[in-house]
C-alpha atoms as an extended CHARMM CRD file, in Angstrom:
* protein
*
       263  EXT
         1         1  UNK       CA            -13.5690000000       -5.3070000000       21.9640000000  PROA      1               0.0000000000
         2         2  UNK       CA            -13.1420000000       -2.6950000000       19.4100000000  PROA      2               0.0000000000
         3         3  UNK       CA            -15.4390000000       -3.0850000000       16.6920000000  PROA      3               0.0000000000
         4         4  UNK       CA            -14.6390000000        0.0920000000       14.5760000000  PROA      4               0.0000000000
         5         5  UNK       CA            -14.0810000000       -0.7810000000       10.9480000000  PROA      5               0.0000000000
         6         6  UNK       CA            -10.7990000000        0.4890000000       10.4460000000  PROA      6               0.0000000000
         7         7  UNK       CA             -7.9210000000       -0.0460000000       13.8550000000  PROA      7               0.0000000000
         8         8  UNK       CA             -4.6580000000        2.3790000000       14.0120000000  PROA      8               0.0000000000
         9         9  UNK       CA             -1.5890000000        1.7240000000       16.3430000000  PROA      9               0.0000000000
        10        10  UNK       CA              1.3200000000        3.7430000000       16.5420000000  PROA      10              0.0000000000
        11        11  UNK       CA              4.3480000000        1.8110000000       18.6480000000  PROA      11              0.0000000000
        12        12  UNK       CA              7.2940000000        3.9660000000       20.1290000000  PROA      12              0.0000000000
        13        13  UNK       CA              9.4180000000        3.8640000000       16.6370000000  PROA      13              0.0000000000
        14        14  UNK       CA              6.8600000000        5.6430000000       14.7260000000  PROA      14              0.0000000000
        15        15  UNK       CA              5.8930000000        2.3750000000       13.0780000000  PROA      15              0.0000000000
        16        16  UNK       CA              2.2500000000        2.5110000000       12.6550000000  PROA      16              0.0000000000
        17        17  UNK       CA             -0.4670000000       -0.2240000000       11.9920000000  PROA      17              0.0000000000
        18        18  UNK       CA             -3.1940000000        0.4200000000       10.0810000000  PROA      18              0.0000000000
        19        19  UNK       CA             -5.7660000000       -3.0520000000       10.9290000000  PROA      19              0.0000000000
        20        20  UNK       CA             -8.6190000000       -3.4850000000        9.0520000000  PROA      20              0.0000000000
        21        21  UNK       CA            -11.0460000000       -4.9130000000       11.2930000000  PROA      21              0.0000000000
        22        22  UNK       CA            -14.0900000000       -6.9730000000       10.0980000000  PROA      22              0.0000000000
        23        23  UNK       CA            -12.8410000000      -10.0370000000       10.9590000000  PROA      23              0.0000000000
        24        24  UNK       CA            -16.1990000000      -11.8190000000       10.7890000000  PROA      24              0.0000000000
        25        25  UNK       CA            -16.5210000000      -10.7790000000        7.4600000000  PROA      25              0.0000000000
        26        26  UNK       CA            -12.9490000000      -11.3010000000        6.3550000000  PROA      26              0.0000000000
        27        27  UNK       CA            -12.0680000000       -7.7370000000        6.2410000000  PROA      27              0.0000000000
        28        28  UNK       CA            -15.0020000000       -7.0990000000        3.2580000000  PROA      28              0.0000000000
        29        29  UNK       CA            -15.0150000000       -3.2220000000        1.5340000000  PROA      29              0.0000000000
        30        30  UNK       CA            -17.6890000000       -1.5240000000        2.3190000000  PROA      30              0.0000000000
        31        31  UNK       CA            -18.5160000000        2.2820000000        2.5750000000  PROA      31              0.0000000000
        32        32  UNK       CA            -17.5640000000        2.7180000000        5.9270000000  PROA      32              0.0000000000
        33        33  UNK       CA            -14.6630000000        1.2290000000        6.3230000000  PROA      33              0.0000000000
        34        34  UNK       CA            -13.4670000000        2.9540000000        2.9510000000  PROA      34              0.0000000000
        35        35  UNK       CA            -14.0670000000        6.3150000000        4.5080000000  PROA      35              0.0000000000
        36        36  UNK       CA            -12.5180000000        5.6630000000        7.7130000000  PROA      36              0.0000000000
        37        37  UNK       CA             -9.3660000000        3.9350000000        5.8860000000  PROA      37              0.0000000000
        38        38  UNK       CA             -9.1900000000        7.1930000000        3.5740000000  PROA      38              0.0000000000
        39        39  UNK       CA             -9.7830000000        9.3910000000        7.2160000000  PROA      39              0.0000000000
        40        40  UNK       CA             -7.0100000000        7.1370000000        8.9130000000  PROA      40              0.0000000000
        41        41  UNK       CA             -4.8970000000        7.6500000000        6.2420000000  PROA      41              0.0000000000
        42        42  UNK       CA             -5.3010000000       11.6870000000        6.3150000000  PROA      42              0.0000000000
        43        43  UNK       CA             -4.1500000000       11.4730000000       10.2270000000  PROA      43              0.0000000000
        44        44  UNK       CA             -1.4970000000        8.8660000000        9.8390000000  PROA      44              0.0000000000
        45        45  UNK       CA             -0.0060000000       11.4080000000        6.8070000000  PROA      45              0.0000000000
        46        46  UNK       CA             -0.1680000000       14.4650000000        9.3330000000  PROA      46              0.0000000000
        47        47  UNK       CA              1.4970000000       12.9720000000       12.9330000000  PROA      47              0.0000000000
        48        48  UNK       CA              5.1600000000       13.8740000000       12.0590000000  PROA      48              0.0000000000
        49        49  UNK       CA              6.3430000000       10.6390000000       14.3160000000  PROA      49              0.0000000000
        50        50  UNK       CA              4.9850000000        8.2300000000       12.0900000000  PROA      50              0.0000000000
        51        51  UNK       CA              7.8690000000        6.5860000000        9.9780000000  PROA      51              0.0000000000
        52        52  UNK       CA              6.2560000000        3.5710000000        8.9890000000  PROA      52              0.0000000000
        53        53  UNK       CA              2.8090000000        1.9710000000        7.9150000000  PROA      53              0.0000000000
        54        54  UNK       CA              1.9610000000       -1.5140000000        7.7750000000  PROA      54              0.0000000000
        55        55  UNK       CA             -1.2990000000       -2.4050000000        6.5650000000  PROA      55              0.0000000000
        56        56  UNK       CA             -2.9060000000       -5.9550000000        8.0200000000  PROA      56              0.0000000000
        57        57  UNK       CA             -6.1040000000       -7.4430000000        7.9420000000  PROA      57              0.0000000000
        58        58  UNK       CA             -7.4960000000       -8.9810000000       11.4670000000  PROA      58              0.0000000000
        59        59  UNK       CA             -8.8880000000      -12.7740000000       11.2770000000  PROA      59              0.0000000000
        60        60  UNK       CA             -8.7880000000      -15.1610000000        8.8710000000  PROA      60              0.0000000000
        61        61  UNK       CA             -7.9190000000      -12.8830000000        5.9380000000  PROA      61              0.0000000000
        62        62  UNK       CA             -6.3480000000       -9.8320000000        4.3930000000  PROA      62              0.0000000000
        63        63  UNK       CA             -9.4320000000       -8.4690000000        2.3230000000  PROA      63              0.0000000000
        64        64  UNK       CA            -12.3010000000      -10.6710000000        0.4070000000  PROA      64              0.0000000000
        65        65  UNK       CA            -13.0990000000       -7.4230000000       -1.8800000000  PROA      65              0.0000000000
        66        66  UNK       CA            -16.4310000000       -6.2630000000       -1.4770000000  PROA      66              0.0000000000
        67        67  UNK       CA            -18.6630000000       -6.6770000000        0.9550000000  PROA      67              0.0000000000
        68        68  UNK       CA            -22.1220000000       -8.1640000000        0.0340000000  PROA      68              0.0000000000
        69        69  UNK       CA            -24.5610000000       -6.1820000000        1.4360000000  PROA      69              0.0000000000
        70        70  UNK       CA            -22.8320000000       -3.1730000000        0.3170000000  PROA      70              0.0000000000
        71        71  UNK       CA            -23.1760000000       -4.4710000000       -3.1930000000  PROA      71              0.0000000000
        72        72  UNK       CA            -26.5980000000       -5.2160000000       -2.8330000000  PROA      72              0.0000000000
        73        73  UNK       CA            -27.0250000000       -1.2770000000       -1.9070000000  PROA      73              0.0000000000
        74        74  UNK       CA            -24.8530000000       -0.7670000000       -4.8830000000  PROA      74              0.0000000000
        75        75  UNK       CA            -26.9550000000       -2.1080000000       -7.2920000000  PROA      75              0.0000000000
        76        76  UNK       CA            -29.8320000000       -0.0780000000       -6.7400000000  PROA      76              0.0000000000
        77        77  UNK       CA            -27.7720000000        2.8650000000       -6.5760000000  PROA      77              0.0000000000
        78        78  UNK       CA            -28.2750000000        5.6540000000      -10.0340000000  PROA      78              0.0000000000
        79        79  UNK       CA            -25.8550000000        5.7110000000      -12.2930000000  PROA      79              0.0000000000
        80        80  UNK       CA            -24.4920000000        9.4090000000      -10.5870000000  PROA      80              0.0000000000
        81        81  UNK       CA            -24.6380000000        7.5840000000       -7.1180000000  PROA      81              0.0000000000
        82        82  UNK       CA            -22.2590000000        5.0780000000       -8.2270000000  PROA      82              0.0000000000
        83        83  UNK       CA            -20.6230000000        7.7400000000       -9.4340000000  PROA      83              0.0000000000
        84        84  UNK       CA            -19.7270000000        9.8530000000       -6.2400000000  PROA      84              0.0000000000
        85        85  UNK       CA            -19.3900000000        5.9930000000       -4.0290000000  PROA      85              0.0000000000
        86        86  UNK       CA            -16.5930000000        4.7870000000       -6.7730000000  PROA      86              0.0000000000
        87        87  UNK       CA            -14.5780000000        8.5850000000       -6.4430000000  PROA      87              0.0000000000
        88        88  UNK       CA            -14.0590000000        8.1850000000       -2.9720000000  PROA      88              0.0000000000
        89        89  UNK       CA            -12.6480000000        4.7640000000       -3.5760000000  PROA      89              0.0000000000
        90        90  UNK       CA            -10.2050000000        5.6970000000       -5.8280000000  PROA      90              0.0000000000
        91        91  UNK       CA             -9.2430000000        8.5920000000       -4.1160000000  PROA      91              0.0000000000
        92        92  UNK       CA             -8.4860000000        6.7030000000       -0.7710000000  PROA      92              0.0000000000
        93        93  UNK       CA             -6.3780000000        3.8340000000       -2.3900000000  PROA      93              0.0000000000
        94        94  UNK       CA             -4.6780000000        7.2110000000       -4.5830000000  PROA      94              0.0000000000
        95        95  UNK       CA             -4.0350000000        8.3410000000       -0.7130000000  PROA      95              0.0000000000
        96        96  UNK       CA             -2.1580000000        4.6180000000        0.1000000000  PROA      96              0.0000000000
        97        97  UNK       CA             -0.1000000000        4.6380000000       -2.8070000000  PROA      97              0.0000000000
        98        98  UNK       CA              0.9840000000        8.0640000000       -2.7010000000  PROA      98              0.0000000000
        99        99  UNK       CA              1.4810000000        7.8160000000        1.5260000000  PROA      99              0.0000000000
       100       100  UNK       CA              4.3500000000       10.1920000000        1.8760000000  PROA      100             0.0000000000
       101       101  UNK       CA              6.1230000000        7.8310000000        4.2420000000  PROA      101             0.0000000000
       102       102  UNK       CA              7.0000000000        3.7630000000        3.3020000000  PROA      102             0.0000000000
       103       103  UNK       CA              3.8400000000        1.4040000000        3.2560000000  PROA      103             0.0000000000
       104       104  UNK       CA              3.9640000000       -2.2020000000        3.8150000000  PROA      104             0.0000000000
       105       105  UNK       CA              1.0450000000       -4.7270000000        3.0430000000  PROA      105             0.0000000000
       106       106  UNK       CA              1.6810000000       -8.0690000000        5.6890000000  PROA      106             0.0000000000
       107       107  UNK       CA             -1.1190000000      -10.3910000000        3.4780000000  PROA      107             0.0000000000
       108       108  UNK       CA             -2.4470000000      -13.0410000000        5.0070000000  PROA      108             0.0000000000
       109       109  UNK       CA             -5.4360000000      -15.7400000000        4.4960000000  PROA      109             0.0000000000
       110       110  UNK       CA             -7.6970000000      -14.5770000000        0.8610000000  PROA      110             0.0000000000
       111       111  UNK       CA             -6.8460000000      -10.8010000000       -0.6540000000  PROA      111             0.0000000000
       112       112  UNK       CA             -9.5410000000      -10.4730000000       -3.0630000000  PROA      112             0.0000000000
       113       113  UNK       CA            -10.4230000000       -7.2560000000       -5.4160000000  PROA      113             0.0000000000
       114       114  UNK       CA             -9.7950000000       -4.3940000000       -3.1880000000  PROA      114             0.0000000000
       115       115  UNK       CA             -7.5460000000       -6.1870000000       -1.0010000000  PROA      115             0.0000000000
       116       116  UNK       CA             -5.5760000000       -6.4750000000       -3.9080000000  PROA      116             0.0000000000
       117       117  UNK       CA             -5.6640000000       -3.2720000000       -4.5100000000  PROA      117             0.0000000000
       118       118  UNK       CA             -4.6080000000       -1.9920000000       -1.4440000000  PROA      118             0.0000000000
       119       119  UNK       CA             -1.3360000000       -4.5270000000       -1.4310000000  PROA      119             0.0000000000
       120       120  UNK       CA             -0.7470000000       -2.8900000000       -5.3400000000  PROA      120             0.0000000000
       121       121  UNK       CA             -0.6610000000        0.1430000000       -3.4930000000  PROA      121             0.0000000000
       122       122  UNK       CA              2.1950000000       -0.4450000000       -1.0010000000  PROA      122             0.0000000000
       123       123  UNK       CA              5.5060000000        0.0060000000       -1.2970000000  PROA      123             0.0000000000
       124       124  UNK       CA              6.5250000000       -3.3270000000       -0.1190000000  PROA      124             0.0000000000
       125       125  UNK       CA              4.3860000000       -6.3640000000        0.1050000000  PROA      125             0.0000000000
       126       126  UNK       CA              5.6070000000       -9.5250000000        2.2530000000  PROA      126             0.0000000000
       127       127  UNK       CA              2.8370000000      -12.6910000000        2.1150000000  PROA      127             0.0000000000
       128       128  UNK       CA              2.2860000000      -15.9680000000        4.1060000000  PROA      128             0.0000000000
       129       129  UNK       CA              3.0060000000      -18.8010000000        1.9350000000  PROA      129             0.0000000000
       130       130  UNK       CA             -1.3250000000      -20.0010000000        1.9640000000  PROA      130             0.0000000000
       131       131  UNK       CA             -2.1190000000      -16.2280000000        0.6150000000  PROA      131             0.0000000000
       132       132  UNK       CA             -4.5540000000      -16.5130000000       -1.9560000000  PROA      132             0.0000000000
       133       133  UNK       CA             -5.1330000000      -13.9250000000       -4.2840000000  PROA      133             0.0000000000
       134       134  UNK       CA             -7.8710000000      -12.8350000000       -7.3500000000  PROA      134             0.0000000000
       135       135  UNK       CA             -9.5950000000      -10.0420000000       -9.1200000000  PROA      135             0.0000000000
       136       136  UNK       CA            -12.8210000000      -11.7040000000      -10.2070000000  PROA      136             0.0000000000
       137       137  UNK       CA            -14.7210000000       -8.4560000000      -10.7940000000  PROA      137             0.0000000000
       138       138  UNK       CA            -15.9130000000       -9.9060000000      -14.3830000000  PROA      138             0.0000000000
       139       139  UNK       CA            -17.5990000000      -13.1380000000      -13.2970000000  PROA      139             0.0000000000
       140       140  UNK       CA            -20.1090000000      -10.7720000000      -11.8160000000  PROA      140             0.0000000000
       141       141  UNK       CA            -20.0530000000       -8.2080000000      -14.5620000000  PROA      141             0.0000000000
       142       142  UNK       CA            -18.0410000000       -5.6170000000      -13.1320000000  PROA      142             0.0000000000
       143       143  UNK       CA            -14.2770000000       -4.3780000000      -13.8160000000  PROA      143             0.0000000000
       144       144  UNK       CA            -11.8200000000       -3.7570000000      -11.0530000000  PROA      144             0.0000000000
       145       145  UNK       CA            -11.9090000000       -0.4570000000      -12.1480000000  PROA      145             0.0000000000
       146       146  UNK       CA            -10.8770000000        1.7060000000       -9.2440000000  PROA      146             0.0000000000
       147       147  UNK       CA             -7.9960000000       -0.4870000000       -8.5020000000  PROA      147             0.0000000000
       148       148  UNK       CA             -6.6540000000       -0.4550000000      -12.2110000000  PROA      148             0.0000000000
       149       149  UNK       CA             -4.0830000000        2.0540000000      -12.2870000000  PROA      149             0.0000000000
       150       150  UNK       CA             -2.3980000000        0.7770000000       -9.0170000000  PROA      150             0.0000000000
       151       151  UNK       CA             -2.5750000000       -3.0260000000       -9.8260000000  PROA      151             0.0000000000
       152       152  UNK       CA             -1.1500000000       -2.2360000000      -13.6960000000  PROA      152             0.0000000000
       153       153  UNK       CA              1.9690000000       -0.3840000000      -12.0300000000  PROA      153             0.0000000000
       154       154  UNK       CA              2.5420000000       -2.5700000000       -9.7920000000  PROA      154             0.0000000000
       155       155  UNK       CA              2.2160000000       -6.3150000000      -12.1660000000  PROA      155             0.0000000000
       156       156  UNK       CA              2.2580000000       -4.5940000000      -15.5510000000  PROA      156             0.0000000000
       157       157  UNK       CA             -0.4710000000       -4.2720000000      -18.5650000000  PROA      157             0.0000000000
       158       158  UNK       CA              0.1350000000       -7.4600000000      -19.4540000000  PROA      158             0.0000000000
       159       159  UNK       CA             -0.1200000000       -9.3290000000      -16.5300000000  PROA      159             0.0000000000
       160       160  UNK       CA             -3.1020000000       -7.3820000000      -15.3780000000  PROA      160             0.0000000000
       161       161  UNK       CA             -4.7780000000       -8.2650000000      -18.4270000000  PROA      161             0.0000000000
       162       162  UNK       CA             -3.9730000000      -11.8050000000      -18.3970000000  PROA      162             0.0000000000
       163       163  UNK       CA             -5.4560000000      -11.5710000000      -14.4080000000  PROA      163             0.0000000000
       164       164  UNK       CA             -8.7080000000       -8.8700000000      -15.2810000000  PROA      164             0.0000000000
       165       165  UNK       CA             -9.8100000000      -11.4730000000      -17.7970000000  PROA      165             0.0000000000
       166       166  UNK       CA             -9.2870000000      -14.8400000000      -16.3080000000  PROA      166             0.0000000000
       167       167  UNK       CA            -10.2610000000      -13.8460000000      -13.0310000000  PROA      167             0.0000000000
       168       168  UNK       CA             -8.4450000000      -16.5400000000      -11.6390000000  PROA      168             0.0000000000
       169       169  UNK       CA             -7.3100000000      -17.3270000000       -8.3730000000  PROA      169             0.0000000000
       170       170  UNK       CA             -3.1880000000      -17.5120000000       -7.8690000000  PROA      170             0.0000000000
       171       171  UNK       CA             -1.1090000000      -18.2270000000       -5.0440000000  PROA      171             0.0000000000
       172       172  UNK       CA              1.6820000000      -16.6300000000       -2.9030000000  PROA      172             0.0000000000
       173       173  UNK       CA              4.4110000000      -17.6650000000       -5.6650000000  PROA      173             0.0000000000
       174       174  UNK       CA              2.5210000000      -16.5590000000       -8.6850000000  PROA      174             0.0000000000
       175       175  UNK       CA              1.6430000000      -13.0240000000       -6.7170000000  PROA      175             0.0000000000
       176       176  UNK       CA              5.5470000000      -13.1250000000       -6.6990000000  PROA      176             0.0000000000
       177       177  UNK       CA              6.2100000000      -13.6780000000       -9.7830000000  PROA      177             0.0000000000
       178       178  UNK       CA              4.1530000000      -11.1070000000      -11.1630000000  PROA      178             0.0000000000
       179       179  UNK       CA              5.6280000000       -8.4050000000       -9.1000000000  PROA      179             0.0000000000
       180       180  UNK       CA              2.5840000000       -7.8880000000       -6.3990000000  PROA      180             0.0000000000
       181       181  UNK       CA              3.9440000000       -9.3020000000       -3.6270000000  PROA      181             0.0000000000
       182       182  UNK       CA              7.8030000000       -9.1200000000       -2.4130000000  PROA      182             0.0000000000
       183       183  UNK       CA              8.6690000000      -11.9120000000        0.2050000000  PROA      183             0.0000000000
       184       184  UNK       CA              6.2910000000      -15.4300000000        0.6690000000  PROA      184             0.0000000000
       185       185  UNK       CA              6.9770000000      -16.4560000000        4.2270000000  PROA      185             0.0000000000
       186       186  UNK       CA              5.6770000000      -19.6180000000        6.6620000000  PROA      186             0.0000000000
       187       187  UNK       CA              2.5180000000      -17.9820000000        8.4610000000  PROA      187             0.0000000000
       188       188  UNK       CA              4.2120000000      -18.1070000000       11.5170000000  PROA      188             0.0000000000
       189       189  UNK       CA              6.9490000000      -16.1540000000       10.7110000000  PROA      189             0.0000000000
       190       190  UNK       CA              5.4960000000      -13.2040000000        8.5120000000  PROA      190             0.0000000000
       191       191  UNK       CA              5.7520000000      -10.6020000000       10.9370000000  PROA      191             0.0000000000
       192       192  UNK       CA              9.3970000000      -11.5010000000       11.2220000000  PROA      192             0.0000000000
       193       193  UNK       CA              9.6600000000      -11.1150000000        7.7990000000  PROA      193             0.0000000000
       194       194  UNK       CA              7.6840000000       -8.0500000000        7.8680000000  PROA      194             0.0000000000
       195       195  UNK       CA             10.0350000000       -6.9780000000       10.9920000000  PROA      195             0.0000000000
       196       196  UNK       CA             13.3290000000       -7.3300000000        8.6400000000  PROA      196             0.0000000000
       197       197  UNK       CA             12.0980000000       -4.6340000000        6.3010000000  PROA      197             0.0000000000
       198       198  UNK       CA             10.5400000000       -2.1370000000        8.6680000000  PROA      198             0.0000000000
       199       199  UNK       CA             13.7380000000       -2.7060000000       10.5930000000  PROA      199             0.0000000000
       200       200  UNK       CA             15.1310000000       -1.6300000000        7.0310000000  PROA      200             0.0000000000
       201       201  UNK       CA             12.9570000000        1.1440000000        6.3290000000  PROA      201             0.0000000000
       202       202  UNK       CA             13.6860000000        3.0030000000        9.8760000000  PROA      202             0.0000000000
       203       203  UNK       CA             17.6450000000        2.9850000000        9.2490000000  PROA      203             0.0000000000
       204       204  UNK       CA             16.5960000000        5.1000000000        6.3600000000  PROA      204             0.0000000000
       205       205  UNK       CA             16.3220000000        9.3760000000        6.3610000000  PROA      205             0.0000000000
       206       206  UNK       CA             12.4440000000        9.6550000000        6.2040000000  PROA      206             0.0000000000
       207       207  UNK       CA             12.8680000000       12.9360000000        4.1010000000  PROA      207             0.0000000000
       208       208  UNK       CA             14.7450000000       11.0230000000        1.3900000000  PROA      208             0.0000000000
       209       209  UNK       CA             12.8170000000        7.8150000000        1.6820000000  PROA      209             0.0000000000
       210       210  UNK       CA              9.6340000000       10.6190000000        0.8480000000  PROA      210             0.0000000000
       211       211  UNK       CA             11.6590000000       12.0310000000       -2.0060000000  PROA      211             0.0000000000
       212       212  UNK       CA             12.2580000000        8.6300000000       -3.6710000000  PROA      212             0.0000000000
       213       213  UNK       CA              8.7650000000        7.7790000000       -3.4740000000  PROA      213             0.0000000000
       214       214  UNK       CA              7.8380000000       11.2130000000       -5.0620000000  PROA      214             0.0000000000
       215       215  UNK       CA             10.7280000000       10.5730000000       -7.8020000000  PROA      215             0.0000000000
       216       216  UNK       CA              9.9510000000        7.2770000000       -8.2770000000  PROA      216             0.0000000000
       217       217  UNK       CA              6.2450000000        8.4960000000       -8.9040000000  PROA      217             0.0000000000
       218       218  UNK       CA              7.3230000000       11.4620000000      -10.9690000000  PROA      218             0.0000000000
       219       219  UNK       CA              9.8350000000        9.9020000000      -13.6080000000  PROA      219             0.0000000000
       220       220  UNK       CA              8.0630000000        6.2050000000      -14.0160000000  PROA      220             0.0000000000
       221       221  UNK       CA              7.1740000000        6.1430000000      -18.0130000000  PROA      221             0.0000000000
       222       222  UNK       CA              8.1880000000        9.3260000000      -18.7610000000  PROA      222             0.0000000000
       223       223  UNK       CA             10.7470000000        9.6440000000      -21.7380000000  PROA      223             0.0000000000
       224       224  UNK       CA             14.6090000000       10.3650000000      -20.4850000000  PROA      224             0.0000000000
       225       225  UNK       CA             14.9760000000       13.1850000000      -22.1310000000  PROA      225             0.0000000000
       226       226  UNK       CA             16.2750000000       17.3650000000      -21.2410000000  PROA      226             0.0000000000
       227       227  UNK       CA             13.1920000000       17.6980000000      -18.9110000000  PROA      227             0.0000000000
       228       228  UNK       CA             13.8900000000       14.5440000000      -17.0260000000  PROA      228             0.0000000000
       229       229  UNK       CA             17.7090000000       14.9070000000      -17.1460000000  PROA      229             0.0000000000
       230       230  UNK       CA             16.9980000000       18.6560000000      -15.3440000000  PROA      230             0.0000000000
       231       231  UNK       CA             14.5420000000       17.2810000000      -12.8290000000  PROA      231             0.0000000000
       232       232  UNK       CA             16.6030000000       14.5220000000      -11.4660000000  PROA      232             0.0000000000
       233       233  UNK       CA             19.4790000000       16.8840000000      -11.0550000000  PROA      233             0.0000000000
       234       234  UNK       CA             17.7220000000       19.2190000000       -9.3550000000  PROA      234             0.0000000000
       235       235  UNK       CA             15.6890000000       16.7410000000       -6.8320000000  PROA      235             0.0000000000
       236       236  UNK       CA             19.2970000000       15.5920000000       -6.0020000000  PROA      236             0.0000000000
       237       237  UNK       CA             20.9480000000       19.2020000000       -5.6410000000  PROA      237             0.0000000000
       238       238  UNK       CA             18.0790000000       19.7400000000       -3.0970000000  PROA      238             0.0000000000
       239       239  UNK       CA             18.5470000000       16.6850000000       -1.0790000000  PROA      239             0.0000000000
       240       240  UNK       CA             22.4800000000       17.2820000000       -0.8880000000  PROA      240             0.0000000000
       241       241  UNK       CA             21.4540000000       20.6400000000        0.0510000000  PROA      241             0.0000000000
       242       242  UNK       CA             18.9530000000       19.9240000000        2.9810000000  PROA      242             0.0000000000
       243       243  UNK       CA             19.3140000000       19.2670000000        6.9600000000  PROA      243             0.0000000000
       244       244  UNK       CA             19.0780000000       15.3350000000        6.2710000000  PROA      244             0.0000000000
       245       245  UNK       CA             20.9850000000       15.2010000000        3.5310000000  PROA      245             0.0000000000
       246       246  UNK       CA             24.1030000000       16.7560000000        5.0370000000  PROA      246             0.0000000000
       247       247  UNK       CA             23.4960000000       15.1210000000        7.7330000000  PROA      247             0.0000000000
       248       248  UNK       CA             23.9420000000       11.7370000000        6.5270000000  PROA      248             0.0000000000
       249       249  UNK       CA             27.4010000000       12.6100000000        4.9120000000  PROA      249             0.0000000000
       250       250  UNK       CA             28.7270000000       14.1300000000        8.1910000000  PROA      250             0.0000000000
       251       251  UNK       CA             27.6340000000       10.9600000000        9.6840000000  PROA      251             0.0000000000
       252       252  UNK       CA             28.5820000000        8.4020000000        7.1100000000  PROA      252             0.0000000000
       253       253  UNK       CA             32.2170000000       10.5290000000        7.2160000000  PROA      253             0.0000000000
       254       254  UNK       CA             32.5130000000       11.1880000000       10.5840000000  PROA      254             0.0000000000
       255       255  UNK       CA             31.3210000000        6.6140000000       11.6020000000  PROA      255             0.0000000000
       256       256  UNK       CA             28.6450000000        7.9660000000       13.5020000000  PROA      256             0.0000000000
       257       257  UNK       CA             24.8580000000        6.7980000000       13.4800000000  PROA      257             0.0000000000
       258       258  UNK       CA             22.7480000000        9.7840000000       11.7410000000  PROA      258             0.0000000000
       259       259  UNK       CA             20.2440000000       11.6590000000       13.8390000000  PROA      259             0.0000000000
       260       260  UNK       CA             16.9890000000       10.3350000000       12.3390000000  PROA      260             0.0000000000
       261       261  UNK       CA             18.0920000000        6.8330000000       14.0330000000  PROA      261             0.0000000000
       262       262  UNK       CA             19.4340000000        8.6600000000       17.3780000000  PROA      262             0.0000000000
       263       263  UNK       CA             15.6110000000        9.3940000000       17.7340000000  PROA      263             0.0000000000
């Protein structure tokens, strides 16, 4: 059995599975794992026949946050040590949610702190209907910190307040509601659930799929004024413009299937 922290599958569609696997201790952060999610991440991002990631967590649960003995280490750490550990966290979920191809979190089980960070960083985010979710960072005097800027655009300042604060657990339909999570499904049936959208995603030209993500990211709170206004048109006159983009017309004119799902 493979016992490596962090598990990565790649199937014949380009659909890729990145497994966290700690199992026996529900999938728990610690150092290792976040540098080989943050290395797995780098590869994924550079094999051209990936289309598709879906994150999953092996066992019981998604992610229970932080791993215990890791904090323990943590606490003794200096202030500059802490310093350097919580960089290369941020930087490897800032790798997840900008992943130049489409993520998708499949939550099972208990996401906790990280693990809810890492299903705030997906593009899409499907759930089994006994998904339990918190951020309880302050009942042990800590913030979720790291997480922050990927949780509040995902569930919005106000809800992440109301959730940083309370630290309270919430289940699959609350998650919903406040904008984490996308589809609840029976836990038998969330990888068909999971299926319809990846089924979805790979209909889709993976150049402009990448290009909305980057747009999205790009013009999100920014005022709509000239500069915006100029941007858009040009991201648009270069995707008309490109192999993929004409492409797709001369397919969608022509009734044919485009190339990228020929492949």
């Amino acid at each position: 059995m493979n016992t490596a922290p962090i598990l990565t599958e790649i199937d014949g569609r380009g659909v890729a599975s990145l497994i966290l696997n700690r199992p026996d201790v529900h999938n728990a952060f610690d150092d290792v794992l976040i540098g080989r999610l943050s290395e797995a991440l780098d590869e994924l991002a550079g094999d051209d026949h990936v289309r598709v990631v879906r994150v999953i967590g092996r066992g019981k649960s998604f992610s229970a946050g932080a791993d215990l003995n890791w904090m323990r280490r943590m606490a003794e750490y200096s202030e500059e040590e802490n310093l350097q550990d919580a960089r290369k966290v941020a930087h490897m979920f800032h790798k997840l949610a900008r992943f130049p191809r489409p993520t998708l979190a499949i939550v099972h089980g208990n996401a906790f702190g990280g693990g809810v960070g890492l299903i705030a960083c997906c593009d899409i985010a499907v759930a089994s209907v006994d998904a339990r979710f918190s951020l309880s960072e302050v009942k042990l005097g800590l913030i979720p910190a790291t997480i922050s800027p990927f949780v509040i655009e995902a569930v919005g300042a106000r809800q992440a307040r109301r959730l940083f604060l309370s630290a309270e657990r919430f289940d699959a339909s609350a998650a919903m509601s406040f904008g984490l999570i996308h589809e609840i499904s029976p836990g038998d049936r969330l990888d068909e659930c999971a299926d319809v959208f990846v089924s979805q995603l790979l209909e889709n030209s993976p150049h402009a799929m990448a290009a909305s993500k980057e747009l999205v990211s790009t013009v999100a709170n920014r005022p709509i004024d000239e500069a915006v206004l100029t941007d858009v048109a040009g991201r648009i006159a270069r995707q008309r413009a490109s192999a993929e983009g004409r492409e797709g017309v001369a397919a969608f004119l022509g009734k044919r299937p485009p190339g990228w799902m020929r492949d």
